[in-house]
C-alpha positions as protocol buffer text, in pm:
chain_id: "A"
residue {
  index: 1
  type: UNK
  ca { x: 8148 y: 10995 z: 8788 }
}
residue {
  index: 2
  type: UNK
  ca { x: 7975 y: 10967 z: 8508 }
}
residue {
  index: 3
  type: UNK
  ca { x: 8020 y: 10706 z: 8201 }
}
residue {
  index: 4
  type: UNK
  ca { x: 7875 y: 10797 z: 7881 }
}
residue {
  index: 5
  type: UNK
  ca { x: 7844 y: 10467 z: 7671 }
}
residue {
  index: 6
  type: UNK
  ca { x: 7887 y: 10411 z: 7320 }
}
residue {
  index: 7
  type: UNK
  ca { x: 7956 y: 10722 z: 7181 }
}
residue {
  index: 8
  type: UNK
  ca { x: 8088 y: 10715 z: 6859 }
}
residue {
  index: 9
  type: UNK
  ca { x: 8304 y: 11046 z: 6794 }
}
residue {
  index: 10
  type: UNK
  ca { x: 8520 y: 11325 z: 6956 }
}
residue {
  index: 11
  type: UNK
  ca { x: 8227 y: 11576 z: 6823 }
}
residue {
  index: 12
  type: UNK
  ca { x: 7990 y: 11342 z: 7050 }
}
residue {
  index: 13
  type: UNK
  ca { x: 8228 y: 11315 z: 7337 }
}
residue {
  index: 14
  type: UNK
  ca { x: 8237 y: 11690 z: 7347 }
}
residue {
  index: 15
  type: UNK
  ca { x: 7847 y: 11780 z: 7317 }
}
residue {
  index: 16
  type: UNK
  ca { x: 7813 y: 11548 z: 7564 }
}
residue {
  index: 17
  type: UNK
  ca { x: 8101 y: 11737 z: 7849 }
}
residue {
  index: 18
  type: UNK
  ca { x: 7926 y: 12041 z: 7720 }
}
residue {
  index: 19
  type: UNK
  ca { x: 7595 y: 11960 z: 7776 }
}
residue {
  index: 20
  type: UNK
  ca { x: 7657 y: 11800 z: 8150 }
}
residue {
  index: 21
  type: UNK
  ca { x: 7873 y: 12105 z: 8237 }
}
residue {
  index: 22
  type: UNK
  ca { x: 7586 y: 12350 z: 8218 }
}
residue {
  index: 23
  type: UNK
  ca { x: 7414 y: 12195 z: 8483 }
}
residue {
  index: 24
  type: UNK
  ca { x: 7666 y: 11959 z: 8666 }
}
residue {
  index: 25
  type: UNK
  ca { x: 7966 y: 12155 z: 8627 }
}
residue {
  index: 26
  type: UNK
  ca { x: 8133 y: 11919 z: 8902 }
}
residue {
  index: 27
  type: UNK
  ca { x: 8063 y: 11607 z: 8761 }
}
residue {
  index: 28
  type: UNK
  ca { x: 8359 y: 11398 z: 8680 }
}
residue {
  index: 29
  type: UNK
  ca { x: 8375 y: 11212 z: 8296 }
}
residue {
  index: 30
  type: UNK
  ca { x: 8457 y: 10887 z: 8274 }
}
residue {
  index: 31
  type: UNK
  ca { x: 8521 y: 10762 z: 7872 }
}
residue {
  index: 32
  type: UNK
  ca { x: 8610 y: 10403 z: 7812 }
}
residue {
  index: 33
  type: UNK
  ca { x: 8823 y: 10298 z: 7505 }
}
residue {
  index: 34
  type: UNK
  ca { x: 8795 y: 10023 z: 7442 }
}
residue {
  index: 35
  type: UNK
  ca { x: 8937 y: 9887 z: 7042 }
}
residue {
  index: 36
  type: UNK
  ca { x: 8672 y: 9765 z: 6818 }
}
residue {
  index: 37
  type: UNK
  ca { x: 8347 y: 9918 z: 6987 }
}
residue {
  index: 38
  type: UNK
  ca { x: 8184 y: 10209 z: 6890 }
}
residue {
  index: 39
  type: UNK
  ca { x: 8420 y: 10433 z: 6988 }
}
residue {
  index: 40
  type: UNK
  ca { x: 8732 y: 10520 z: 6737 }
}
residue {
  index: 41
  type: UNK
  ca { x: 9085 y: 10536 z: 6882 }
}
residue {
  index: 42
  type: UNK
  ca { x: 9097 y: 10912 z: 7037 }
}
residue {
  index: 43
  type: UNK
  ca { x: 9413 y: 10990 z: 7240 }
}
residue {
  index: 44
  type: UNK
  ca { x: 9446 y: 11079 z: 7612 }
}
residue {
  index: 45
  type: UNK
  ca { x: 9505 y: 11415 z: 7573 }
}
residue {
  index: 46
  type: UNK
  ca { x: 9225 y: 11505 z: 7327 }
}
residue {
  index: 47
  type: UNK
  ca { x: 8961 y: 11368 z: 7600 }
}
residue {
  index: 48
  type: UNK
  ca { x: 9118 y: 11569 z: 7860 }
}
residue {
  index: 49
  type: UNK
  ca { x: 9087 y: 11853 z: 7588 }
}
residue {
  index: 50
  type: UNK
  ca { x: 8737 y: 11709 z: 7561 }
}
residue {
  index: 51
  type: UNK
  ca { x: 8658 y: 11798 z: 7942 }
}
residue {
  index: 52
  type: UNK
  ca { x: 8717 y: 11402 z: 8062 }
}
residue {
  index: 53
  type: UNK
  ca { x: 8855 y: 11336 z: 8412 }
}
residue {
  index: 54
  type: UNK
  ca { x: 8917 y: 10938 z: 8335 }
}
residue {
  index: 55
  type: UNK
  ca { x: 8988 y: 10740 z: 8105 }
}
residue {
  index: 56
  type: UNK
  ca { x: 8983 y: 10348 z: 8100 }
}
residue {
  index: 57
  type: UNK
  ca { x: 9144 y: 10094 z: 7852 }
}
residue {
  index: 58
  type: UNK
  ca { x: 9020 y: 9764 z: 7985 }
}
residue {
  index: 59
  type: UNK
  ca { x: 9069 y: 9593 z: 7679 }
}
residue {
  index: 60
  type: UNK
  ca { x: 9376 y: 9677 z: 7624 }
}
residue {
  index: 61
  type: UNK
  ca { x: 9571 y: 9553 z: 7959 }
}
residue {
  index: 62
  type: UNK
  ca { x: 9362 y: 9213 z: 7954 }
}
residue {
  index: 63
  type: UNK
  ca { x: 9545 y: 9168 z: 7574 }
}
residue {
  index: 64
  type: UNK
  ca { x: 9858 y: 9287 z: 7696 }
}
residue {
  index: 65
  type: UNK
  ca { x: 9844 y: 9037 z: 8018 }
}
residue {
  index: 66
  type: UNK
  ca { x: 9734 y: 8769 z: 7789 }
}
residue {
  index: 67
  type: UNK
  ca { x: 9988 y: 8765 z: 7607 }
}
residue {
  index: 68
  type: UNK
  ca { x: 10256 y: 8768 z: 7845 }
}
residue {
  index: 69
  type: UNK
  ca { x: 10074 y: 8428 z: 8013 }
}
residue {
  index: 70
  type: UNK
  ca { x: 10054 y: 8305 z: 7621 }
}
residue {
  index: 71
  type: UNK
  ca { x: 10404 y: 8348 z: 7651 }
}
residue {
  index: 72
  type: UNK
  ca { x: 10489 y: 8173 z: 7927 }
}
residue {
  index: 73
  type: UNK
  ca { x: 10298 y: 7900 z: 7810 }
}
residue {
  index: 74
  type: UNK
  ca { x: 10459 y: 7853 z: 7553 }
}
residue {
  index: 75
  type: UNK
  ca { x: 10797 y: 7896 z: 7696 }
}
residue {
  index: 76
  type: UNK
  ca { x: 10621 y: 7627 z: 7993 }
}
residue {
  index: 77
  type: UNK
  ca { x: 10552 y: 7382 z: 7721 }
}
residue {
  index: 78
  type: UNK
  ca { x: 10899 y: 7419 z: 7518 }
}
residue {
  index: 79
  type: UNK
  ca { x: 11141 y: 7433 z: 7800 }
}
residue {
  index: 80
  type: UNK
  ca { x: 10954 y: 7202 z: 8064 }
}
residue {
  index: 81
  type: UNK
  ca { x: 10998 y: 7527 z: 8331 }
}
residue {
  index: 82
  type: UNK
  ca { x: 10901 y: 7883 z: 8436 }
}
residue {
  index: 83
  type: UNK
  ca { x: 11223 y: 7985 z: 8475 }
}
residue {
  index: 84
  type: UNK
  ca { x: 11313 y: 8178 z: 8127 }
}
residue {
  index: 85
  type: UNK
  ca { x: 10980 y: 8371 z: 8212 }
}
residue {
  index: 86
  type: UNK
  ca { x: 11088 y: 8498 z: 8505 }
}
residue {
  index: 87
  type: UNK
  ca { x: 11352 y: 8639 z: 8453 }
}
residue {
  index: 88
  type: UNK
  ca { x: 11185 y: 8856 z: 8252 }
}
């Protein structure tokens, strides 16, 4: 698999897939989007339009997981207990 980094537009994204293809036509894309790099917010289904196999938002789920443990925190702190949280 192979992880182009830091491109920085769908027009990139493809010349890259294009330009791999013609001699690797079996390699596998990897494109990682990750919010505030380099990359703008393109959806799933244009990279798969863009000739990408995979693509990872490792950002994204660490921000979602953080806030669900800044949440219990806080419920921790106001309520003395886990037990509101996990019920959720």
């Amino acid at each position: 698999m192979i992880f182009p980094e830091g491109l920085q537009s769908e027009d990139e994204f493809s010349k890259f897939s294009t330009e791999i293809r013609k001699k690797h036509p079996e390699a596998l894309l990897l494109a990682n989007m990750t919010e505030f790099g380099k990359t703008p917010y393109i959806p799933f289904k244009k990279f798969t339009e863009l000739g990408y196999n995979c693509v990872i938002y490792p950002v994204s789920t660490l921000r979602v997981a953080m806030k669900a443990v800044e949440d219990l925190i806080d419920d921790l702190v106001e309520h003395g207990t886990v037990e509101n949280s996990l019920s959720k």
